[in-house]
N, CA, C and O atoms as a CHARMM CRD file, in Angstrom:
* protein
*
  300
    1    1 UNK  N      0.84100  -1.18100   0.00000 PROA 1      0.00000
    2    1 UNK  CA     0.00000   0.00000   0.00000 PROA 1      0.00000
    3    1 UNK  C      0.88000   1.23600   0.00000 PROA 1      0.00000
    4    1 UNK  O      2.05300   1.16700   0.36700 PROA 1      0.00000
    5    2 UNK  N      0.35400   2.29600  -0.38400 PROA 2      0.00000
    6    2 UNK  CA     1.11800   3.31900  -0.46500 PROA 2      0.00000
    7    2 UNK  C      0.12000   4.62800  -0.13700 PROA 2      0.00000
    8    2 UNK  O     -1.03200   4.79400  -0.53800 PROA 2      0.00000
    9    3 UNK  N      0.93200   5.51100   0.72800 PROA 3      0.00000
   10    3 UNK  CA     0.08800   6.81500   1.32200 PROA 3      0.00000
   11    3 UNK  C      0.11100   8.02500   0.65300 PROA 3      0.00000
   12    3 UNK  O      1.06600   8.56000   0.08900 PROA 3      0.00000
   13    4 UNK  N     -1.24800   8.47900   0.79200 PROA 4      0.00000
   14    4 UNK  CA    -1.43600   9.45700   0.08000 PROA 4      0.00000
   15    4 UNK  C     -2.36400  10.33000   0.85700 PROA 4      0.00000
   16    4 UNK  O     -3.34500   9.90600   1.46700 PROA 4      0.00000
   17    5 UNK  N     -1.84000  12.07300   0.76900 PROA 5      0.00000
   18    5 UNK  CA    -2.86200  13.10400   1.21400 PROA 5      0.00000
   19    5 UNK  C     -4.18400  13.33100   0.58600 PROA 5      0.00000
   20    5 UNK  O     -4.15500  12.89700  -0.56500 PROA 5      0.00000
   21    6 UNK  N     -5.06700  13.72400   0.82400 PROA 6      0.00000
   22    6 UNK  CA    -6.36600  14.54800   0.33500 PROA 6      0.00000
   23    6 UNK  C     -6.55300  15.80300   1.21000 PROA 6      0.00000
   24    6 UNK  O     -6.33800  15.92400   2.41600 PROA 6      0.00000
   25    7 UNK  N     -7.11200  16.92100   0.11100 PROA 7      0.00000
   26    7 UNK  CA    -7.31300  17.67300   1.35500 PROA 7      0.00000
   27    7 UNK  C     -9.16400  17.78100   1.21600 PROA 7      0.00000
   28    7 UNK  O     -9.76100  17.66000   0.14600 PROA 7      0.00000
   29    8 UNK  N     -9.74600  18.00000   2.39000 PROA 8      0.00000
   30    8 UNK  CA   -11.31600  18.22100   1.82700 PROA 8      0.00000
   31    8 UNK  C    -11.79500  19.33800   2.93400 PROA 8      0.00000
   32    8 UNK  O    -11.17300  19.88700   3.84400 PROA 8      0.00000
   33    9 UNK  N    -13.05400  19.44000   2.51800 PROA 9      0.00000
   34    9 UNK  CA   -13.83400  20.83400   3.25300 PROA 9      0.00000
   35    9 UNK  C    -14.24100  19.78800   5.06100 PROA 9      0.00000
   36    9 UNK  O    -14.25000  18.56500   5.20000 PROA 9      0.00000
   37   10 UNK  N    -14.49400  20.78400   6.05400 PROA 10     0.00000
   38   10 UNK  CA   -14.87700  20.34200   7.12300 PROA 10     0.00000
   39   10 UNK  C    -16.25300  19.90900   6.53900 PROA 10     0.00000
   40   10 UNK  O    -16.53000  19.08800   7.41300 PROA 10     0.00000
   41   11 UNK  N    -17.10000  19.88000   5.86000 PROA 11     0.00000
   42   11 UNK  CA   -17.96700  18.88200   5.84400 PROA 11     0.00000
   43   11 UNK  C    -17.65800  17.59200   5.47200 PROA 11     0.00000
   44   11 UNK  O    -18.33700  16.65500   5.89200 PROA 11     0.00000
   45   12 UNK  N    -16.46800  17.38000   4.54000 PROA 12     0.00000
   46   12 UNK  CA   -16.36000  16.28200   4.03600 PROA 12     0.00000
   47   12 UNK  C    -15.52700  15.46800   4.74600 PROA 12     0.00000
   48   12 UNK  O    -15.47300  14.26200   4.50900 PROA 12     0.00000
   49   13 UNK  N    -14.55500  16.24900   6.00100 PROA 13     0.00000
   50   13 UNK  CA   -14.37600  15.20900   7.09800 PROA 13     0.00000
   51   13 UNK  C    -15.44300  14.98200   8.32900 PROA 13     0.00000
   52   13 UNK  O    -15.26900  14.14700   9.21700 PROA 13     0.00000
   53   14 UNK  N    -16.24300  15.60200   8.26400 PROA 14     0.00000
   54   14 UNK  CA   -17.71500  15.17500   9.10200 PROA 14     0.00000
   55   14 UNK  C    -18.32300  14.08500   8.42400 PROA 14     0.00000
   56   14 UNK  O    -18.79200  13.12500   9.03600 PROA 14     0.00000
   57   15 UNK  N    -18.33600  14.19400   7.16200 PROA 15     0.00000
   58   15 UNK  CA   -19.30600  12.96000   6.11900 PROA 15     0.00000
   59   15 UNK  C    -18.08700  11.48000   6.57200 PROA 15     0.00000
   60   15 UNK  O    -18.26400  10.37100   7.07600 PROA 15     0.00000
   61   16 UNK  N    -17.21400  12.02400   6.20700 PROA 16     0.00000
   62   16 UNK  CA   -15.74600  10.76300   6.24300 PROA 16     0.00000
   63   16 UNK  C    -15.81100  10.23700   7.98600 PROA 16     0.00000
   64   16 UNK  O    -15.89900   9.06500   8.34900 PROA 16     0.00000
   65   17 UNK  N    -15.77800  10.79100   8.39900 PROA 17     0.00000
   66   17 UNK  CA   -15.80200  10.46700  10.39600 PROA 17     0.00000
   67   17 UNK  C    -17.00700   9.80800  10.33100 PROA 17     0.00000
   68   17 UNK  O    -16.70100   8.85700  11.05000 PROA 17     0.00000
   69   18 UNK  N    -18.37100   9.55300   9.94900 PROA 18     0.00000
   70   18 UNK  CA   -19.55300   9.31700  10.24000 PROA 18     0.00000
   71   18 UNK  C    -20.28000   8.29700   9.38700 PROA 18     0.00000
   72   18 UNK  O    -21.27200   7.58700   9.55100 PROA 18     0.00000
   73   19 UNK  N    -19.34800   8.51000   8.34900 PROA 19     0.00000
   74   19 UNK  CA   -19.12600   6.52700   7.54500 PROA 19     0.00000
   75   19 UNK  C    -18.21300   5.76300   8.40500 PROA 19     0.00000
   76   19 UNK  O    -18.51700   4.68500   8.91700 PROA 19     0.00000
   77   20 UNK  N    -17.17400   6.30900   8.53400 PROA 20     0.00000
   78   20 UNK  CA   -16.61500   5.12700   9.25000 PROA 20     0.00000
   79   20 UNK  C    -17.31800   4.89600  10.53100 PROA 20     0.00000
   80   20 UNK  O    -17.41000   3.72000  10.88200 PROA 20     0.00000
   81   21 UNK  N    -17.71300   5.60000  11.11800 PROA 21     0.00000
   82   21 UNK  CA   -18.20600   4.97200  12.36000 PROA 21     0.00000
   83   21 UNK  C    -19.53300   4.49600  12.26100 PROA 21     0.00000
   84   21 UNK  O    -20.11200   3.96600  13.21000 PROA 21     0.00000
   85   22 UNK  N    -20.09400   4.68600  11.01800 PROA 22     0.00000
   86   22 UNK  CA   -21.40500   3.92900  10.83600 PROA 22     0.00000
   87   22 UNK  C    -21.11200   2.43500  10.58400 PROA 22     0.00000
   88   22 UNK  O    -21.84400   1.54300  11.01400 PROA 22     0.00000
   89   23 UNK  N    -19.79200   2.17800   9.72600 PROA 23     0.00000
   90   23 UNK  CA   -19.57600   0.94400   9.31700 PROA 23     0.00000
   91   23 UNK  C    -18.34300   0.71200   9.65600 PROA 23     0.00000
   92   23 UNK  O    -17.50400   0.29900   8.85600 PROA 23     0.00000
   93   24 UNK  N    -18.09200   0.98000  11.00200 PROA 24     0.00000
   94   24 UNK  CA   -17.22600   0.25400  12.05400 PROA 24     0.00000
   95   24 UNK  C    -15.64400   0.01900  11.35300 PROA 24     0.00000
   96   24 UNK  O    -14.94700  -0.96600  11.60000 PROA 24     0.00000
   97   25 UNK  N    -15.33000   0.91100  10.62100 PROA 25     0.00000
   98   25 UNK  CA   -14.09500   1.07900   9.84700 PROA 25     0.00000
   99   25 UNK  C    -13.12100   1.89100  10.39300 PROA 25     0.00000
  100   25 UNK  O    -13.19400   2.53600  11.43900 PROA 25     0.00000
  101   26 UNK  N    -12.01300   1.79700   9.45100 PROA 26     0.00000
  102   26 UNK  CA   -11.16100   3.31500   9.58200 PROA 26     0.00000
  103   26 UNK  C    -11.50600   4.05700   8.19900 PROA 26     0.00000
  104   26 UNK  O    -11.98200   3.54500   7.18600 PROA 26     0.00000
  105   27 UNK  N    -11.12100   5.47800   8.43300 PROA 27     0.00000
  106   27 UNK  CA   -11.77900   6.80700   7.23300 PROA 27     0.00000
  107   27 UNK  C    -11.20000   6.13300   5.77700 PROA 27     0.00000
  108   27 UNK  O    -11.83800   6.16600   4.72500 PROA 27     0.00000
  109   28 UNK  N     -9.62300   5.40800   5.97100 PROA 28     0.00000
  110   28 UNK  CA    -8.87100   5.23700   4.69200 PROA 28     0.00000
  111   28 UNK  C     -9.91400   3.91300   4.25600 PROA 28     0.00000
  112   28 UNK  O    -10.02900   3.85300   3.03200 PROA 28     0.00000
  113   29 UNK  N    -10.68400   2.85900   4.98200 PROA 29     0.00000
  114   29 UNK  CA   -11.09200   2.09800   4.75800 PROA 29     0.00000
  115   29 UNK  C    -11.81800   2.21900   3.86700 PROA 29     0.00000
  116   29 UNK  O    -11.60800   1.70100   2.77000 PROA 29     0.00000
  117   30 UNK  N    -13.45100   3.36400   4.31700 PROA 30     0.00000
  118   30 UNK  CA   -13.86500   3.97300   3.57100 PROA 30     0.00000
  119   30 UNK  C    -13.97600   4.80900   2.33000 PROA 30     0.00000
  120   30 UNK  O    -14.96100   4.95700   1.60700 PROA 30     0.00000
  121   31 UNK  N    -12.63200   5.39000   2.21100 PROA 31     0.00000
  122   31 UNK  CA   -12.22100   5.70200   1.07600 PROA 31     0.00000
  123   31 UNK  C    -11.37300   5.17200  -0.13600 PROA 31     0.00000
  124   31 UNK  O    -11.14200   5.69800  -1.22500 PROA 31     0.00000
  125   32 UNK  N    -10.95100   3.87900   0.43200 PROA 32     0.00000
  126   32 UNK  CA   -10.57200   2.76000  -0.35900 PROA 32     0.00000
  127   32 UNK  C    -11.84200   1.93500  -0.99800 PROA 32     0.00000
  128   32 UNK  O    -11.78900   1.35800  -2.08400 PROA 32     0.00000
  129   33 UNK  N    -12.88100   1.97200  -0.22400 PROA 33     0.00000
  130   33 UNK  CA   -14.07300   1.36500  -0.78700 PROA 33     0.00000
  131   33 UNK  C    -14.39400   1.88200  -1.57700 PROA 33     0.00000
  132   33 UNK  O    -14.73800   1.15800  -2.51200 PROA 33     0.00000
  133   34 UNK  N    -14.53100   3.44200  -1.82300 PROA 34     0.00000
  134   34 UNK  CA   -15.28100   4.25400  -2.57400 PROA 34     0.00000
  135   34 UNK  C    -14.38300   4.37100  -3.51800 PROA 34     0.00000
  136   34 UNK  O    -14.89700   4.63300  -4.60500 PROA 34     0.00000
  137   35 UNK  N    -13.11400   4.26900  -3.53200 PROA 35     0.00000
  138   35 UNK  CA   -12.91700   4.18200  -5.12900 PROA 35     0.00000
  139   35 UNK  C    -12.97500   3.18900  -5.68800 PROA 35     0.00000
  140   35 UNK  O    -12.75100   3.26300  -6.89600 PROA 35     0.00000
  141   36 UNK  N    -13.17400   2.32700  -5.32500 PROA 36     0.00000
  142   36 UNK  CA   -13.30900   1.12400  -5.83600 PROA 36     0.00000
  143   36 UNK  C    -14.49100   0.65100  -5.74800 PROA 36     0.00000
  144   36 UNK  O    -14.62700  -0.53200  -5.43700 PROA 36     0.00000
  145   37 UNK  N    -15.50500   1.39000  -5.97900 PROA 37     0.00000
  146   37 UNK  CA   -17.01900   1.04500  -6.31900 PROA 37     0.00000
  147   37 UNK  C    -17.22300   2.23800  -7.05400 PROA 37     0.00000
  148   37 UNK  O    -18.37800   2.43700  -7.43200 PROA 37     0.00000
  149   38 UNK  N    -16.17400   3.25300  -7.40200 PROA 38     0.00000
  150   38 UNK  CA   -16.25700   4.72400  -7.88100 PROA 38     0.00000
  151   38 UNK  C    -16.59500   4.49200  -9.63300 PROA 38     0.00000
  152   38 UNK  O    -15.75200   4.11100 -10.44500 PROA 38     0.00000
  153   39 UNK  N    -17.90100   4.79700  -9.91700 PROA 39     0.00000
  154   39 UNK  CA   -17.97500   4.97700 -11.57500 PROA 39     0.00000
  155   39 UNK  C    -18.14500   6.20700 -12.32200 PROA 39     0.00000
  156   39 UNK  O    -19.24300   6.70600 -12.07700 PROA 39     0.00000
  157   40 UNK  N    -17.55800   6.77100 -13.02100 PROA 40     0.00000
  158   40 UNK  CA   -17.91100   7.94100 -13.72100 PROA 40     0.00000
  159   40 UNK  C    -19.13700   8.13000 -14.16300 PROA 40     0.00000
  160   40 UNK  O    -19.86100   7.27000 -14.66600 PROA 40     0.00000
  161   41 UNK  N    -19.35300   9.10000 -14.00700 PROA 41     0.00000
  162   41 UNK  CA   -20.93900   9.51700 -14.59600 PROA 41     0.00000
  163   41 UNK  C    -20.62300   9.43300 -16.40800 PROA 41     0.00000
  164   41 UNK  O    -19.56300   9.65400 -16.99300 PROA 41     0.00000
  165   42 UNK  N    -21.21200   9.25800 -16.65800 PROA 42     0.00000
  166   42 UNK  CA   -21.53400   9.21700 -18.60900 PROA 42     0.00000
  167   42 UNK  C    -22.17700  10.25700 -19.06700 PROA 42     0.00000
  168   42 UNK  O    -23.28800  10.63500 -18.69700 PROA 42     0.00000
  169   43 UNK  N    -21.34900  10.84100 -20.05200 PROA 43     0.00000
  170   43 UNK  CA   -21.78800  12.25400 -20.53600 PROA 43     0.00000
  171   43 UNK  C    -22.52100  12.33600 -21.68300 PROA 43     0.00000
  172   43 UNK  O    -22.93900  13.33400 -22.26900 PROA 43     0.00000
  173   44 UNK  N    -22.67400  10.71200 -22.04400 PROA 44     0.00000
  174   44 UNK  CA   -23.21200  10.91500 -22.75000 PROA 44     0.00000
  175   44 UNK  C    -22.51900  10.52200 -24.03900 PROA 44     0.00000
  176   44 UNK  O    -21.30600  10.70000 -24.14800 PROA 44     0.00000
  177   45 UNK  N    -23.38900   9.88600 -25.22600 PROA 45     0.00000
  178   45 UNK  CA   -22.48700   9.42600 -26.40900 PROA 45     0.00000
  179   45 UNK  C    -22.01100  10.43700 -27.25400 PROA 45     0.00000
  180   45 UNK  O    -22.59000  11.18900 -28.03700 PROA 45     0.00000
  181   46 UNK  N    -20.47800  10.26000 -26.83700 PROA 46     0.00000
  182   46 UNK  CA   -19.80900  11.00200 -27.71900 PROA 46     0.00000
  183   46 UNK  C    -19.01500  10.67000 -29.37400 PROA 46     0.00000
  184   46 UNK  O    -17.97300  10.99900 -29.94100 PROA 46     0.00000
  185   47 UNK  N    -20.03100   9.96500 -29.62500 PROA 47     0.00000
  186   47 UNK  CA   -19.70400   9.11000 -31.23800 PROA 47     0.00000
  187   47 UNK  C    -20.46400  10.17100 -32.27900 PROA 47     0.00000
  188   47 UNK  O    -21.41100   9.82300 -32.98400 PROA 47     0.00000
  189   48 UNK  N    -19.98500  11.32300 -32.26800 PROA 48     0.00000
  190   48 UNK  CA   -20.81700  11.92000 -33.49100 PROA 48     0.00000
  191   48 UNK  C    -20.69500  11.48800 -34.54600 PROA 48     0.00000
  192   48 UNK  O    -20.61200  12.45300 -35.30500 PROA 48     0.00000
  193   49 UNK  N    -20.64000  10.70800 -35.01300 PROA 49     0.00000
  194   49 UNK  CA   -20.55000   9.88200 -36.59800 PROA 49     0.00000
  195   49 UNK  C    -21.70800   9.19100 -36.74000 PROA 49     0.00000
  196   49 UNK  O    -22.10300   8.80000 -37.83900 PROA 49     0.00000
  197   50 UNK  N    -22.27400   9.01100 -35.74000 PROA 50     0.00000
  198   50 UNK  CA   -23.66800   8.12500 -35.55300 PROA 50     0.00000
  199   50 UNK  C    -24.74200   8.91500 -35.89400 PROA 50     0.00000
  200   50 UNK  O    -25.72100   8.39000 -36.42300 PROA 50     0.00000
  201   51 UNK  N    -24.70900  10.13800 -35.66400 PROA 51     0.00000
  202   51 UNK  CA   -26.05000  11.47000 -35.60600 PROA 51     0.00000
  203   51 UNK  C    -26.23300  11.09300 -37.21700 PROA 51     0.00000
  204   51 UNK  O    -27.43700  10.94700 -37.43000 PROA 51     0.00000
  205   52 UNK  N    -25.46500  10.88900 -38.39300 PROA 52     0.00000
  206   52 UNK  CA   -25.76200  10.63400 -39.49100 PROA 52     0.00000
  207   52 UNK  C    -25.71600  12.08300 -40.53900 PROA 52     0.00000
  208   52 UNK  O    -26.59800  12.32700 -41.36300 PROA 52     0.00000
  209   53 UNK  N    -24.80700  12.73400 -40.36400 PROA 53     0.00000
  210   53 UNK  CA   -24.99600  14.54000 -41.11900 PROA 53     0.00000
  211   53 UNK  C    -23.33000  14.46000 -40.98900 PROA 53     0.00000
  212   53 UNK  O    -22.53600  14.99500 -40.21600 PROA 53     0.00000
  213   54 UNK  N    -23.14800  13.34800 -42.34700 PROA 54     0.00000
  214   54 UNK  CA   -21.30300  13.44700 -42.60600 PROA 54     0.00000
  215   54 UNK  C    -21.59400  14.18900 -44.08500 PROA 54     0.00000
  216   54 UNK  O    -21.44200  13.35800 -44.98100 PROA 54     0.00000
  217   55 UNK  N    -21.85800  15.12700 -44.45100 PROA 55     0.00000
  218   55 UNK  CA   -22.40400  15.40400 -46.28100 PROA 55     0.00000
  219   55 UNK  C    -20.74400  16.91700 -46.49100 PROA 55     0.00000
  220   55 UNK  O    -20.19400  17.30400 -47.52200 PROA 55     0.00000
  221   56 UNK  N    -20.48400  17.33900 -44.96200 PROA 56     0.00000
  222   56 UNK  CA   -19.86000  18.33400 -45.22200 PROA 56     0.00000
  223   56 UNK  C    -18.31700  17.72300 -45.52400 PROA 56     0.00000
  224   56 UNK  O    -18.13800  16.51500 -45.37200 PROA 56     0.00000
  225   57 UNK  N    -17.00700  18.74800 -46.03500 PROA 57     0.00000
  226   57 UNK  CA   -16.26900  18.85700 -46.45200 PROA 57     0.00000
  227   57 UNK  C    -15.34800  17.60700 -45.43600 PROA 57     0.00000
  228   57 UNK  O    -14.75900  16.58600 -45.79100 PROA 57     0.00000
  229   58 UNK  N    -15.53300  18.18400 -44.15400 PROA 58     0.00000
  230   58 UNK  CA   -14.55200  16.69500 -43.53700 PROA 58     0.00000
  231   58 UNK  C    -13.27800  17.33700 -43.07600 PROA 58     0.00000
  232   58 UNK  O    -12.32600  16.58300 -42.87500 PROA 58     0.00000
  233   59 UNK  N    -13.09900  18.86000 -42.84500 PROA 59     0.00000
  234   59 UNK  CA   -11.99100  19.33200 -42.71800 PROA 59     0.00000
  235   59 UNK  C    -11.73300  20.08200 -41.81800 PROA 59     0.00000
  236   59 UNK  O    -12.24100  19.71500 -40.75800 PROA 59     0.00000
  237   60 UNK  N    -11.17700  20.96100 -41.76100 PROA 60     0.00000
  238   60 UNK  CA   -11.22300  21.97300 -40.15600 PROA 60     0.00000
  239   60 UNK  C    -11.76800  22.86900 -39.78100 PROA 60     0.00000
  240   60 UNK  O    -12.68900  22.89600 -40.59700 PROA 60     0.00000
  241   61 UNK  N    -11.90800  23.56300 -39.23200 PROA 61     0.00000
  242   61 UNK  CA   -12.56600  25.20400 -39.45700 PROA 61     0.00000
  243   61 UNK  C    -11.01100  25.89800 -39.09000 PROA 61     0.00000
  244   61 UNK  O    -10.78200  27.06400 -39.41100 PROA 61     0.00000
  245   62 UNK  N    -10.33400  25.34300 -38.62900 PROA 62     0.00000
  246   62 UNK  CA    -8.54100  25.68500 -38.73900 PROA 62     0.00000
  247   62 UNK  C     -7.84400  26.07800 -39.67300 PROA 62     0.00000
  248   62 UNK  O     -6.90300  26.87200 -39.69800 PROA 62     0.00000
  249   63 UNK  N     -8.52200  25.27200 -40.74500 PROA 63     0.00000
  250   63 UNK  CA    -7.79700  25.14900 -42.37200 PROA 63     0.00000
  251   63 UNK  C     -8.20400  26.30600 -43.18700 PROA 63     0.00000
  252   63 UNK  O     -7.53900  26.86400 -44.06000 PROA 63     0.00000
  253   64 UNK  N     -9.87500  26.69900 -42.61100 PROA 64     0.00000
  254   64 UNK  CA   -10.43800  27.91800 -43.46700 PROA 64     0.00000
  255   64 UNK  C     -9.85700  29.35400 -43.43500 PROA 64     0.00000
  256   64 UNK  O     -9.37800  29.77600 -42.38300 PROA 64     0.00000
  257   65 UNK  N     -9.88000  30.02400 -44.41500 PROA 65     0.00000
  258   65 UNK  CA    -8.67200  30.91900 -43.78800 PROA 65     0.00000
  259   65 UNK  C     -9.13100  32.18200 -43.47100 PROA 65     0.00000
  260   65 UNK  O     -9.94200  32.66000 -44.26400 PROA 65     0.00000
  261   66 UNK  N     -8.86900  32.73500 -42.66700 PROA 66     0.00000
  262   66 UNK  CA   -10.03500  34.16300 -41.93100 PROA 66     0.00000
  263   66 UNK  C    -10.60300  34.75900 -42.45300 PROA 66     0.00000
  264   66 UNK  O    -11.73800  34.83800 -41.98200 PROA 66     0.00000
  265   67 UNK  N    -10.38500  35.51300 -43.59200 PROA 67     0.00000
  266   67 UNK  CA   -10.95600  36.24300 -44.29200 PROA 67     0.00000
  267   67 UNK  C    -12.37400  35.75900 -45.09900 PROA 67     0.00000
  268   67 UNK  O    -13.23700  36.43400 -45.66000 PROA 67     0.00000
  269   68 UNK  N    -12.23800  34.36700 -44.91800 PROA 68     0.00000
  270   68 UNK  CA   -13.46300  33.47600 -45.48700 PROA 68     0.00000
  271   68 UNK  C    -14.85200  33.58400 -44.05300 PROA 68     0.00000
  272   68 UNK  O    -16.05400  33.82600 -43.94300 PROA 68     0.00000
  273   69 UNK  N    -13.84800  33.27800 -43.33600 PROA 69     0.00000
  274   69 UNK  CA   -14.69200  33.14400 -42.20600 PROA 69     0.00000
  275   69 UNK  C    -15.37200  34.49000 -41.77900 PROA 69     0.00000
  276   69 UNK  O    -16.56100  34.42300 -41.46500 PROA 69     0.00000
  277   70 UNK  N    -14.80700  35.57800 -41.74000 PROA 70     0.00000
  278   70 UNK  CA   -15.48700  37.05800 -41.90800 PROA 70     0.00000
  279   70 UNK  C    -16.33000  36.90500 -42.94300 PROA 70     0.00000
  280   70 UNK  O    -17.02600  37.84700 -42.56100 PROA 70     0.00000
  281   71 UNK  N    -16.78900  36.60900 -43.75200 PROA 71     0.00000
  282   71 UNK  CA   -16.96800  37.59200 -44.41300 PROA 71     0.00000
  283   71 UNK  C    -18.90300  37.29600 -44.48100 PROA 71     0.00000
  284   71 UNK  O    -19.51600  36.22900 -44.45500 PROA 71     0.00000
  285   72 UNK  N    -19.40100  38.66900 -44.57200 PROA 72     0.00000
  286   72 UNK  CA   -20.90000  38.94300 -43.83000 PROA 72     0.00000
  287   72 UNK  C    -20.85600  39.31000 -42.48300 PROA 72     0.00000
  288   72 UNK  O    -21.87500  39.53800 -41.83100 PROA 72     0.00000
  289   73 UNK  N    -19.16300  39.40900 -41.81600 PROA 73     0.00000
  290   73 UNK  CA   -19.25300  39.82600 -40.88300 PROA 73     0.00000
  291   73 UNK  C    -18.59600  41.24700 -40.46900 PROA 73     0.00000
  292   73 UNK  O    -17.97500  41.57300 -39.45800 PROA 73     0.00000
  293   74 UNK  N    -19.07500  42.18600 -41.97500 PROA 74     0.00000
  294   74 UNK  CA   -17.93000  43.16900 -42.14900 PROA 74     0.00000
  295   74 UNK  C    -16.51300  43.59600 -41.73700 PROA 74     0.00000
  296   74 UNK  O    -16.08100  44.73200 -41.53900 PROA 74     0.00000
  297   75 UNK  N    -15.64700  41.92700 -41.62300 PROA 75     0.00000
  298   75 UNK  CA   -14.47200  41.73800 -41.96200 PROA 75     0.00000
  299   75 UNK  C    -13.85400  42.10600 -43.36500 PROA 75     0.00000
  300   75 UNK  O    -12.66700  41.87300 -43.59600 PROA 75     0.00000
């Protein structure tokens, strides 16, 4: 095992003190559990190739060159 700091708000060592003593642990116990039941939330599918609207050029808006991109915009 290897040690490591966190720093957190006084609520979140009130929340951390009050798991462990709910479930008869130590705080690192608890927080060894929780990452390891820890799942990222999902943002959501990020496969835009799927939405089905590939008809455009396929290239950058990097590549376009400014003066294109002004223009109607009294550039």
């Amino acid at each position: 095992m290897h040690k490591t700091s966190v720093y957190l708000t006084s609520e979140e060592i009130a929340r951390l003190a009050a798991l462990a003593d709910r479930e008869g642990t130590s705080q690192a116990g608890v927080i060894r559990r929780a990452i390891r039941l820890y799942e990222p939330e999902r943002k959501g599918d990020r496969n835009f190739a799927l939405i089905g609207v590939a008809d455009g050029p396929g290239g950058s808006i990097a590549d376009v060159p400014e003066g294109e991109l002004l223009e109607g915009f009294g550039g």
